[in-house]
C-alpha positions in Angstrom: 0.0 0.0 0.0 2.9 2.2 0.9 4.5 1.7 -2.6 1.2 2.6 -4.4 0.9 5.9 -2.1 4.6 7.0 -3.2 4.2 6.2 -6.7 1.0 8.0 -7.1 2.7 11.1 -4.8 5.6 10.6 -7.4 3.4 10.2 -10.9 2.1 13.7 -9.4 5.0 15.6 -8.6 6.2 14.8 -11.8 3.0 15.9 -13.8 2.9 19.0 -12.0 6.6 20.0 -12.7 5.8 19.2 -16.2 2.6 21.7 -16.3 5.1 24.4 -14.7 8.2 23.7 -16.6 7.5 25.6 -19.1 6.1 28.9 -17.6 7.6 31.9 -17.2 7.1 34.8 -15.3 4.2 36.5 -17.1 5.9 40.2 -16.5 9.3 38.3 -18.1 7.6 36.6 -20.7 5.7 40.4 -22.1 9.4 42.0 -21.6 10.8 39.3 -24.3 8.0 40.2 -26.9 8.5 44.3 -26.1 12.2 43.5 -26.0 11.7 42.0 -29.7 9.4 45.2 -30.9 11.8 47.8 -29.5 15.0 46.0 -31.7 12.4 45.9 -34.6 11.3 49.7 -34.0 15.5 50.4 -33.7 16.2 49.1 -36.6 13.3 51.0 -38.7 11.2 47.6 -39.4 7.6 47.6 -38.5 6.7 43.6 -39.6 8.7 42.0 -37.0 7.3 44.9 -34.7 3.7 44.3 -35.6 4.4 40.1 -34.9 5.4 40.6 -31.8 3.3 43.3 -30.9 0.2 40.3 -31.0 1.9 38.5 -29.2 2.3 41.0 -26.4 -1.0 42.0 -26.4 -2.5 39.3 -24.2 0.7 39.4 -21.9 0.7 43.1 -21.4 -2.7 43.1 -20.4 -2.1 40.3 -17.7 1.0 42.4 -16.4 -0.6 46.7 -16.6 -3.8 46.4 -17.8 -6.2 47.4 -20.5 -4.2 50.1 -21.6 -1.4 48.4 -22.1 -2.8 45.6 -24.1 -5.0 48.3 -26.6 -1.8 49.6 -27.0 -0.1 46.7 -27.9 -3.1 45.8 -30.3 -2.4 49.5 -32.1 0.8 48.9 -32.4 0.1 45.5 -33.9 -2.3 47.0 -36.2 -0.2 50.0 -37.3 0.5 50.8 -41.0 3.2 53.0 -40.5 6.8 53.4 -38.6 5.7 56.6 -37.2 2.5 54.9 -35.7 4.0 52.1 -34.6 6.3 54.4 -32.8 3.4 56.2 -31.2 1.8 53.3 -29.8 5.3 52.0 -28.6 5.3 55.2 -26.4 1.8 54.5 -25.2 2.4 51.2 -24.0 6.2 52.1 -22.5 4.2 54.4 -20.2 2.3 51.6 -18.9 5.1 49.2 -18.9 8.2 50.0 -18.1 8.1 50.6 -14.5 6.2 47.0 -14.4 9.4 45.8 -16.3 11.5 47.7 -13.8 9.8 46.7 -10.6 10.3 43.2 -11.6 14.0 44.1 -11.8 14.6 42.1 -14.9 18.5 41.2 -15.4 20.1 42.9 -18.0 17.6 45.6 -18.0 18.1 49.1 -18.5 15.5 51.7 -19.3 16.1 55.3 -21.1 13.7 58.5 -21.4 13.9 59.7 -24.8 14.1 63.9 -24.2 12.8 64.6 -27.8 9.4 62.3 -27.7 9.6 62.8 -23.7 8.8 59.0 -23.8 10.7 56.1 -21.7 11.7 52.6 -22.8 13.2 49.5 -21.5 15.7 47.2 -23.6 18.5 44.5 -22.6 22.2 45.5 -23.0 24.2 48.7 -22.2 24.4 49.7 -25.2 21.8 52.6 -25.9 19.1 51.7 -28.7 16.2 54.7 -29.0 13.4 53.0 -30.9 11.1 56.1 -31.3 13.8 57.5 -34.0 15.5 54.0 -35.1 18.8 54.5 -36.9 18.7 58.0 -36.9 19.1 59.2 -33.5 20.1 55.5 -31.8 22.3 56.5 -29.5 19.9 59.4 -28.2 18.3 59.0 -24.5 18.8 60.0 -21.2 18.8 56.4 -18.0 16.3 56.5 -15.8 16.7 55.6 -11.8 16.1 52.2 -11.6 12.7 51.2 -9.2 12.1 49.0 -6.5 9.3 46.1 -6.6 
């Protein structure tokens, strides 16, 4: 009786590190697909921007709210880089200081002084997406905050 007892607490321990295996932190797991639009928004491409921005939507609603998932959803709908862009500042504002209360690793986030808009991107090496290739290097840190 003992060996069915400890097999069946076994078989269940083992299914229920299977179902959480592959979960992520919901907060993590939006800052990957935002991670992913702000390179695409960097680099002046708004496809790869739009993709991940429908991806986000769900996520970023789960981790700030409605606002930040109709923004994601504009951003994923947008026709134009400069749109895309906007929308990218709407749902920064909601964002990053979710991103930087969860104090993501690698994490650094920037205020851009000409849109007067903040973002969040892995690395040290500055990457403005609200002006892409032609101002990259353009921002200003912000103070990191606490959870």
């Amino acid at each position: 009786m003992r060996r069915v007892i400890s097999t069946v607490a076994i078989v269940m321990a083992l299914g229920w590190i299977a179902t959480t295996a592959g979960q992520e932190n919901p907060a993590l797991e939006a800052f990957n697909h935002y991670e992913q639009i702000r390179v695409a928004l960097s680099n002046d491409t708004l496809a790869e921007a739009a993709k991940h921005a429908k991806a986000l939507a769900p996520l970023a609603g789960a981790v700030a709210g409605n606002a930040a998932r109709k923004a994601a959803d504009q951003l994923g709908a947008a026709k134009t880089l400069e749109d895309a862009r906007t929308y990218f500042g709407d749902l920064s504002a909601v964002l990053v200081p979710k991103f930087q209360a969860e104090g993501i690793p690698g994490a650094h986030a920037y205020m851009c002084p000409m849109k007067q808009k903040p973002w969040i991107q892995r690395g040290d090496t500055m990457s403005n997406p609200y002006f892409g290739k032609a101002m990259a290097t353009c921002g200003s840190p912000l103070a990191p905050q606490a959870k």
